[in-house]
N, C-alpha and C positions, 0 to 999 in steps of 0.2 A: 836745174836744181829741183824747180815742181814736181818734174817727168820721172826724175829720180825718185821723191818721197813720192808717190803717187804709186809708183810700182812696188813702192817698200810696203806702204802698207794693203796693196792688194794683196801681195802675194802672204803677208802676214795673215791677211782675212782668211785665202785660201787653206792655208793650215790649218787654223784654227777647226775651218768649218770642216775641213778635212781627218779632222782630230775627231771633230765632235761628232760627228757623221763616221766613223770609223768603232769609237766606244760602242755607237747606237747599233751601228750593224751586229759586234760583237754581240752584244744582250740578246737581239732580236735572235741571233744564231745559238746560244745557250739556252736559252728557249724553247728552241725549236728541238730540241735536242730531248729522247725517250725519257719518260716521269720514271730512272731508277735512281738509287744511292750516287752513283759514279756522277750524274746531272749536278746532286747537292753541291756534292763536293768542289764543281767546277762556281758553281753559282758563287759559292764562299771562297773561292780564291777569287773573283772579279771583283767580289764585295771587299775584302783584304784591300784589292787597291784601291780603290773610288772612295770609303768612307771617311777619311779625311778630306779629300780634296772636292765632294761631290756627297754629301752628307744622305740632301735628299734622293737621291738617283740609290743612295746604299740602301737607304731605307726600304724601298720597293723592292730591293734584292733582298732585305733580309725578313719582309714577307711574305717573297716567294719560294723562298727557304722555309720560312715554317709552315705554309700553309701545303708545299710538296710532303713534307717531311711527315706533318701527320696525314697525311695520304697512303704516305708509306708504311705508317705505321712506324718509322726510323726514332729511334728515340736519338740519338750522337745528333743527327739533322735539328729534333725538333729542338736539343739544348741550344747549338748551335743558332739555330731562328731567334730564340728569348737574349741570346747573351750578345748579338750583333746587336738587337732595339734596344736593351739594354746600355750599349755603349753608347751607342747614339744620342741617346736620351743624355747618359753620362757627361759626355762632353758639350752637349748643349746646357747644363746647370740645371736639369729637370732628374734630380737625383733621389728623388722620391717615387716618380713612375719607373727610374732605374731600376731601385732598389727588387719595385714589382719581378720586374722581367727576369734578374738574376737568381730570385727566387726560384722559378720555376725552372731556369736554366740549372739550378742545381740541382734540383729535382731530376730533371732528364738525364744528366749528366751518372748520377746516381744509378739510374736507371743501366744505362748504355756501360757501366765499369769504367769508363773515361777518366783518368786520374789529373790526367795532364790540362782536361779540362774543367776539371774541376776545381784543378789549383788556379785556373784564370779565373774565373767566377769567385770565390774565396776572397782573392786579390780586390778584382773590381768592386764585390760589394761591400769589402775595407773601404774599399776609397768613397765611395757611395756615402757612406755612414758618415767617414770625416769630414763628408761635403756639407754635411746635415750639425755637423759639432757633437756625432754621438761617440766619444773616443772610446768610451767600453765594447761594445758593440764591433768597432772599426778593430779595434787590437785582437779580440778576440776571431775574428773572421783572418785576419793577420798573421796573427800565430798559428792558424790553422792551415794556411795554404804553405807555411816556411816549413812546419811539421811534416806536410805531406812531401813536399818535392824534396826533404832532405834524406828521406826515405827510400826515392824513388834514384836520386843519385846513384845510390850502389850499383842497380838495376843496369841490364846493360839495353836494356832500351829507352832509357836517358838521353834523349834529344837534344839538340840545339837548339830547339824551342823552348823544352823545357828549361836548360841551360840557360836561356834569358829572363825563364819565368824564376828564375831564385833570385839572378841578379834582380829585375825586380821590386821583390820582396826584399833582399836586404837593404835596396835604396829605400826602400816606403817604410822600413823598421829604422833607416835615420834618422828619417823624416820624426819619427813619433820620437825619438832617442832628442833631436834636436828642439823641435816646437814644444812636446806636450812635457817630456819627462828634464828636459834644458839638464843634460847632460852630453856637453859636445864632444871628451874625447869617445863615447862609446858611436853617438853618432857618425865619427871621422873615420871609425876603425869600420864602422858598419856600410860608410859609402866606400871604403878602398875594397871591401869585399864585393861589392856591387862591382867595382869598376874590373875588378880581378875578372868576374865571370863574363863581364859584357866582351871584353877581352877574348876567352878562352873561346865566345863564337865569334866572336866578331862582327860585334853588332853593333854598329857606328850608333845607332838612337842610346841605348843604354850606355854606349863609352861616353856620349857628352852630357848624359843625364845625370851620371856619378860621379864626372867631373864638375859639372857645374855643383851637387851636393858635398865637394872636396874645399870648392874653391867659398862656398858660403863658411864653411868650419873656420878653414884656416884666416878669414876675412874676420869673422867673430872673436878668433883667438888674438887679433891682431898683426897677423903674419902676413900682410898685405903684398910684402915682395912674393912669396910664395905660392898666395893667393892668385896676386894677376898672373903667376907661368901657369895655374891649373886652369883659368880664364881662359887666355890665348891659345893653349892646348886646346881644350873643345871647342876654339872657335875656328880654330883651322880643321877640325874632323868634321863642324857642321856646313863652312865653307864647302869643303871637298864632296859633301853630299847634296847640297842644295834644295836641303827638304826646307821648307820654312817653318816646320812646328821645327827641327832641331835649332833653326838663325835665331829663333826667337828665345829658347831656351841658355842659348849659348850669348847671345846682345845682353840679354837681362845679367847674365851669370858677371861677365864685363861689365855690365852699367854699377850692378851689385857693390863689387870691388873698388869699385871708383866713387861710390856713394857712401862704402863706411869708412874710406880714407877722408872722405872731407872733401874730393875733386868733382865737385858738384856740376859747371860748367864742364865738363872734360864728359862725364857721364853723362847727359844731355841728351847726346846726340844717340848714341850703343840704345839708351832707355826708349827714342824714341824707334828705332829698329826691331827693339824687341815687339814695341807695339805693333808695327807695322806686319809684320809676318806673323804676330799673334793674329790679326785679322785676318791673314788669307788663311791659313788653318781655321776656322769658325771654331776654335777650341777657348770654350768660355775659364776654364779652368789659367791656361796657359795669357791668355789675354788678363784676367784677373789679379795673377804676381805681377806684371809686368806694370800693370796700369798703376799699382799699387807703389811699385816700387818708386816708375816716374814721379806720380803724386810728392812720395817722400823727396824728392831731390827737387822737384819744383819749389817746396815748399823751404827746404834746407836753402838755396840759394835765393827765398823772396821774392819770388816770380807770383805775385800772388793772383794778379790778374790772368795770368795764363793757365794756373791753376783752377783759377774758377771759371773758366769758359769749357777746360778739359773735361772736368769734373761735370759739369752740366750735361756735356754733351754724353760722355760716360751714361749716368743716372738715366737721362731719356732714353737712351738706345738698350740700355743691362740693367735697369732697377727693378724688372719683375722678376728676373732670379731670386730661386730662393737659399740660396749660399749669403748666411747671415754675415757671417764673420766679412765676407767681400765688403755687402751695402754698408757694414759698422762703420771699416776704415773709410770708403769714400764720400760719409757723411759725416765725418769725424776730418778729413782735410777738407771737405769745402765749407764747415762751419769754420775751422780754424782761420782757412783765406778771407772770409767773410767776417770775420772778426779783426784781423788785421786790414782791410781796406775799410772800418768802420762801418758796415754793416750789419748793427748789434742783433735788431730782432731778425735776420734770417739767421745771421752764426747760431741765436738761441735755440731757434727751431731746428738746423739742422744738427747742433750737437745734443738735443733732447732727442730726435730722431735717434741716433747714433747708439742713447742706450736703451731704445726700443730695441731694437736688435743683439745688441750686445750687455746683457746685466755689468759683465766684469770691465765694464769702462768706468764704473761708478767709482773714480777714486777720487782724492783728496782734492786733487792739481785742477780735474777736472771739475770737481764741483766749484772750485774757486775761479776757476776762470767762466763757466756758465754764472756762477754768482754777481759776478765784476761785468760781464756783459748785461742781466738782467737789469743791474743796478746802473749801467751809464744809458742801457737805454729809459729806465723810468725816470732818469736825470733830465735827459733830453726832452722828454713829453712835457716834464713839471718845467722846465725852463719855456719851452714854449706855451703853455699856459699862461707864465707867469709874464713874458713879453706881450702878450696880446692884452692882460690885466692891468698892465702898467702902461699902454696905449689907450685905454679908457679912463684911468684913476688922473691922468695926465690932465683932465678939462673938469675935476671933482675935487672936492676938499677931500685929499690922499687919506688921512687922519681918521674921520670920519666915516669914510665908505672902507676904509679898512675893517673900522669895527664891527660895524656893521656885519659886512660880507662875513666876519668871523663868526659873528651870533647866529647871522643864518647857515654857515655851515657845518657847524655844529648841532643846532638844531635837527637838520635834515638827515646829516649821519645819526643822530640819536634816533630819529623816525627810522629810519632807513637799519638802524643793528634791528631796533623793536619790528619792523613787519618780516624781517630776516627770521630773527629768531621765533617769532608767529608762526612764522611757514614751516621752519624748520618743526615748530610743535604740533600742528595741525598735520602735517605728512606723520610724522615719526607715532600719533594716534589712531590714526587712519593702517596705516601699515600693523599697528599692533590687535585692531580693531580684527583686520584681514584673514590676520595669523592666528587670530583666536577663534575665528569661522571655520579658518582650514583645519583647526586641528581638532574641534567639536565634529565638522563634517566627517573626517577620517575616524575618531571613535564612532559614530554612529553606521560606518562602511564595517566597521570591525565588529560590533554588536551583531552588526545583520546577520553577516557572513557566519561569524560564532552561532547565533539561533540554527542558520539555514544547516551546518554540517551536522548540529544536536539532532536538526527534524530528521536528517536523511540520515540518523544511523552512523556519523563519523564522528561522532567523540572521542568514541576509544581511540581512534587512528591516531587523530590530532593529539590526543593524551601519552600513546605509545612515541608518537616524534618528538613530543614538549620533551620524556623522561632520557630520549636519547640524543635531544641536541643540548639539556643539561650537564649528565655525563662526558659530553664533547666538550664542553664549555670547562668543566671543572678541570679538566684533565688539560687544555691547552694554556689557561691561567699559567702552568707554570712547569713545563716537564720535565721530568725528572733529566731528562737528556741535555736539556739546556744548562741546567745548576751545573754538569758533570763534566759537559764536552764543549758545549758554548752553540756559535749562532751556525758554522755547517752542517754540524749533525745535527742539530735538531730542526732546520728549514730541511735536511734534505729527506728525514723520518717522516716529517710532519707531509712535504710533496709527493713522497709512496706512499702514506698514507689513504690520504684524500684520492690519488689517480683510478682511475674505475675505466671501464670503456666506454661511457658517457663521455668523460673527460679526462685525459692523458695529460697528466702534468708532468714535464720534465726539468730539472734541476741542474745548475752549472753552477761549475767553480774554481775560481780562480786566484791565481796571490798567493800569498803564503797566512798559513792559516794562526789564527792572533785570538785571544781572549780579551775581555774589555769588561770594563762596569756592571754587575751584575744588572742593575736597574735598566742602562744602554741596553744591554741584551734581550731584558723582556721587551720591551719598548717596542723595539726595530720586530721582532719575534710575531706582537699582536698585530704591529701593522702590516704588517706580510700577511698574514690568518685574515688580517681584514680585508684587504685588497683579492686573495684567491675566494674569499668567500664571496665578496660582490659577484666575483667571474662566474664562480661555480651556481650562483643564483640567477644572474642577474644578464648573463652575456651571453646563453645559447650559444658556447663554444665548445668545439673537441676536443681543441687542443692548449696547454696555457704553456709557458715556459718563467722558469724564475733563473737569473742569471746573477750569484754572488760575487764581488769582485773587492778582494781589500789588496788596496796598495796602502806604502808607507803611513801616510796619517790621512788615508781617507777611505772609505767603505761606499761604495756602491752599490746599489739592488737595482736589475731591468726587469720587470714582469709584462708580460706581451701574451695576446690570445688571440685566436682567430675568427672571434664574435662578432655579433651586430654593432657594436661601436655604442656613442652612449645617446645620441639620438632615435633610437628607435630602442633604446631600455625602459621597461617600465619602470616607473618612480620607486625608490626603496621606500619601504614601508618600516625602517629602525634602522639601526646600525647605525653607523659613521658616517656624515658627509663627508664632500670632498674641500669644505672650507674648512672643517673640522679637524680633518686629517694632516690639511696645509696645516694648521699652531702647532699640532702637535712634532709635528719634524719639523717645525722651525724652531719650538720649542725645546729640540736634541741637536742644536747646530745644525739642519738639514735642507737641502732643498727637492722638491719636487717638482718634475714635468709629467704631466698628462697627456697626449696625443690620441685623440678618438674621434677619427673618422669614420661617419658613419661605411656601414658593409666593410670596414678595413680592421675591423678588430680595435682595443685599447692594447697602449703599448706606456707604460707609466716607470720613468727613470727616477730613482732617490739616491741621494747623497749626501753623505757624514762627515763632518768635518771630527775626528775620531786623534786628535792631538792630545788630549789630555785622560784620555778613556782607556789605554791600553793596561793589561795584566803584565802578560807572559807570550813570545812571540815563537813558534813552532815552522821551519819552515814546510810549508807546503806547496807545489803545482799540480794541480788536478782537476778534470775535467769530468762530471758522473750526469748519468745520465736517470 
């Protein structure tokens, strides 16, 4: 029996190293092979297969892809190079150096006339953006790759490739149909069209990908019988293929089904398989649902200690990902486990954790159950306190050192508000002290500077720009376009305006086009003027873009440049700050994200909660540049 295993696993060695000693030769041989176009191409089909299974080994192929590519001068190659490191980047959870790569792969892509790769790119840096919680951003990159390949369908050089790239795109237009806009009969109609095309090539990844999106719907609708046949269907198509990114897609899609029925133990086992082949794929995205889901079903059938050793081990090995919405939920079930086993102050820490990351967890249930947690563990401290006190009072006249201890603890807290509130005076003088040095120093920076332009002759200058950034100033107050047409035409007059060849500003639009509060309209109006004007001041950039987007009862604005970011900005000398700017759109139902890394430009997202603000409703879709 030794003799037996002994030979099993030499000769299993042997292949292996036979295996891996075979790829090697392969590379080494592609390689070797003359620096033309027809090389690339072979390079990106080796890379095709290994980048799932052999991440890093793809990475050095798609390297060597770019770094041939611009040799060649091959623009299709060099897209090609950005949108492999691109992917890579993707499915490791590093979806901001993603983003970088795909950029430029559209660029080249642009370059080279490449449609079909264009509409990958499109696609990928959707996904990119949703990885990040940017769904403006993701939709519109979204509608833009479904726009192009629906296009391209007529065409009779419409590929099978292409052909998987709609299907797709209609699965990831589910997806947004399903998560963001929670409309599921449009998302069901949207996976049967997914599944329709994955079909028509016959491509096993996308038939269990929109099955599994078929089988979440009708699991939601509560059609749980119908649900497990769309289940078991993709699980016998990812069977048959023995990819593990599709077992793991297809385990979870079944664990799914069995976790909103209530079959908690029954689910278990599928949830822990999806895990398992989430891990050989290194596909953080796919390991992510799956871990997520388990979570849910450990948690649903009270498993809580296996819950929180999962969740541990999760957090150390995945907690530097920057996929927020992931770390929310899994600091959000291991406060939960941890509050159930009585472990009040890490539940508090980790479900405060939960909405560092995630604001919209801040709801009722939740504050009530961090409250109820806070308050049994300050129960617990003052009980013990109060046991160690009544172990001393125990050998004292009780009566007596009670009052006592009362007078002096009272005393101490009245010492103790009074040196508080001291401090707090003496800083809050001192700061004010600071402020009024700074701002005496910067008038007398601004005397100076006024004498020094008088001596050299620039008054008139400086006179001629004070009369014409007046006339700016009067004229943006309030334009006529705004009162007439509302917030598209006049952000999209006001960005051809201002565009020069200094700085090219371009305009998008999206939604259907809606009138609102006249006051709402200047508001939103000035703080746009004020935002492209910092740019145009302040950010040494060429390029700015403003992105409009109103859905049903909400309004969005992205404004993004390709400046020095706001560490290497000189300090504004008037205008708006940026804590300034925060009341005032809080102060319109609004919230505000800033993103300014330095050499990476500012990229600053606002959003209206616009329910009560509406006129008159025009439909519009349009896109202007």
């Amino acid at each position: 029996m030794k003799r037996i295993l002994i030979c099993f696993v030499s000769l299993f060695l042997f292949f292996a190293c036979s295996t891996s000693y075979s790829q090697e030769k392969s590379i080494e041989e592609l390689m070797a092979l003359p620096n033309d176009t027809a090389k690339v191409s072979k390079l990106s089909v080796h890379y095709d297969g290994i980048k799932r299974k052999e991440p890093q080994k793809a990475r050095e192929l798609a390297n060597a892809i770019l770094d041939l590519s611009k040799k060649l001068q091959y623009p299709k190659g060099i897209a090609m190079g950005y949108a492999d490191l691109g992917f890579l980047d993707a499915i490791a959870g590093e979806n901001r150096r993603a983003i970088g790569y795909y950029t430029e792969a559209i660029n080249y892509y642009k370059k080279a006339n490449d449609n079909s790769g264009l509409a990958v790119c499109f696609s990928t840096m959707a996904n990119a953006y949703s990885g990040l919680g940017k769904s403006d951003s993701s939709t519109i990159y979204r509608m833009a790759a479904i726009s192009l390949l629906e296009k391209m369908k007529a065409s009779p050089s419409f590929s099978k490739k292409d052909t998987r790239m709609l299907s797709l795109q209609y699965y990831n237009t589910a997806v947004d149909y399903a998560n963001v806009l929670k409309n599921d009969d449009k998302a069901l109609s949207y996976y049967k069209k997914s599944e329709e095309m994955a079909r028509q090539c016959n491509d096993t990844t996308m038939i269990v990908t929109a099955l599994n999106g078929v089988t979440r719907r009708l699991a939601s609708k509560e059609r749980f019988a119908d649900a497990l046949v769309q289940a078991l269907e993709a699980l016998r198509f990812a069977k048959a293929s023995g990819d593990p990114f599709l077992l793991s897609q297809a385990y979870h899609g079944y664990a799914t089904v069995l976790d909103v029925s209530g079959k908690f133990v029954e689910a278990v086992e599928p949830a822990q398989l999806a895990i398992r082949y989430a891990e050989q794929t290194g596909d953080f995205s796919r390991f992510m649902v799956s871990a997520t889901t388990y979570s849910h079903i450990l948690q649903q059938k009270g498993d809580y200690k296996t819950l929180k050793a999962f969740l541990e081990k999760v957090l150390d090995n995945r907690g530097k990902k920057d996929n927020i919405e992931f770390l929310a939920d899994m600091y959000g079930f291991l406060g939960d486990a941890n509050y159930k086993l009585g472990n009040y102050k890490q539940a508090y820490d980790q479900l405060y954790q939960k909405l560092v990351f995630n604001d919209s967890i801040l709801k009722v249930e939740n504050n009530r159950i961090m409250a109820d947690m806070e308050f049994r563990y300050q129960t617990a401290q003052k009980e013990k306190a109060l046991s160690q006190n009544q172990l001393e009072l125990a050998q004292k006249n009780l009566q007596l050192q009670k009052n006592r201890e009362y007078i002096y603890y009272t005393l101490a807290a009245l010492l103790v508000a009074l040196l508080v509130a001291a401090l707090f005076y003496i800083r809050y003088r001192n700061k004010k002290r600071i402020h009024q040095k700074e701002i005496q120093s910067l008038q007398q920076q601004k005397e100076i500077q006024l004498l020094q332009a008088l001596m050299q002759g620039e008054a008139l200058q400086i006179l001629n720009e004070a009369t014409v950034e007046v006339r700016k100033t009067s004229h943006n107050l309030m334009p006529e376009v705004l009162l007439q047409h509302g917030l598209d035409k006049a952000l999209r007059r006001y960005c051809n305006n201002i565009s020069s060849a200094s700085l090219q500003v371009h305009y998008y639009f999206i939604g259907e086009e809606q009138r609102y509060v006249g006051s709402f309209e200047l508001s939103v109006y000035r703080i746009v003027q004020e935002l492209l004007n910092n740019i145009f001041k302040h950010s040494r950039a060429t390029e700015a873009s403003v992105q409009l987007s109103v859905q049903e009862t909400m309004l969005s604005i992205s404004i993004e440049d390709n400046g020095i970011g706001f560490a290497k900005q000189p300090a504004q000398n008037g205008g708006m700050g940026l804590d300034s700017l925060k009341h005032r759109i809080h102060a319109l139902n609004g919230n505000i994200e800033v993103n300014a890394e330095t050499g990476g430009g500012v990229n600053a997202y606002l959003e209206f909660d616009t329910t009560d603000l509406r006129q008159k409703s025009t439909r519009m879709e349009t896109m202007a540049n």
